[in-house]
C-alpha positions, 0 to 999 in steps of 0.5 A: 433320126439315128442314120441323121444324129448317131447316137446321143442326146437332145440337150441332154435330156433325150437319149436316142438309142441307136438299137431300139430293137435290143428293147422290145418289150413283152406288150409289144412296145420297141423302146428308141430313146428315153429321158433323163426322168426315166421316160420311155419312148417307144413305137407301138409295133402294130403292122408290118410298116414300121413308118406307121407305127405311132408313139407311145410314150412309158412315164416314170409313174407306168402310165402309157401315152400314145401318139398318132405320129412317128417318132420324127414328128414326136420328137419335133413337137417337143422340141418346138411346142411349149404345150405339148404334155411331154416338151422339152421347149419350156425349159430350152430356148435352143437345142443341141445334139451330144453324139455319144462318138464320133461319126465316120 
């Protein structure tokens, strides 16, 4: 998503880090973005594929929620999906991407 968007946010509510990998923390969690509720995303570094690591999601409270799909998938379903635990489609009818500069 990064080498697609850059970095920024989905209706300026989803930060998408541009270098996730600066956010390792110690349970083995990577951080790629986080929400203006101070929700964490992050990918579970189980393996050596990184396209199979699932998501898992850090809530503001500390309670910890995997997902057995890539952050692509993950990201799509919240845009899209009204009922998804985490969606941002109950409070946007159209989404957009802010990038934080300019692409070259």
């Amino acid at each position: 998503m990064v080498e697609t968007f850059g970095a920024g946010a989905f209706d300026a509510y989803l930060d998408l880090y541009q270098e996730p990998w600066t956010h390792l923390s110690e349970d083995g969690l990577l951080v790629w973005a986080g929400t203006e509720h101070e929700d964490q995303y992050c990918w579970r570094t189980d393996g050596d594929d990184p396209d199979r690591w699932p998501v898992v999601v850090r809530s503001f409270d500390d309670e910890d929620v995997l997902f057995a799909c890539g952050s692509a998938e993950f990201v799509c379903r919240i845009l899209t999906d009204p009922r998804h635990r985490f969606t941002m489609a109950r409070w946007f009818d159209t989404h957009w991407f802010m990038p934080y500069r300019a692409r070259v």
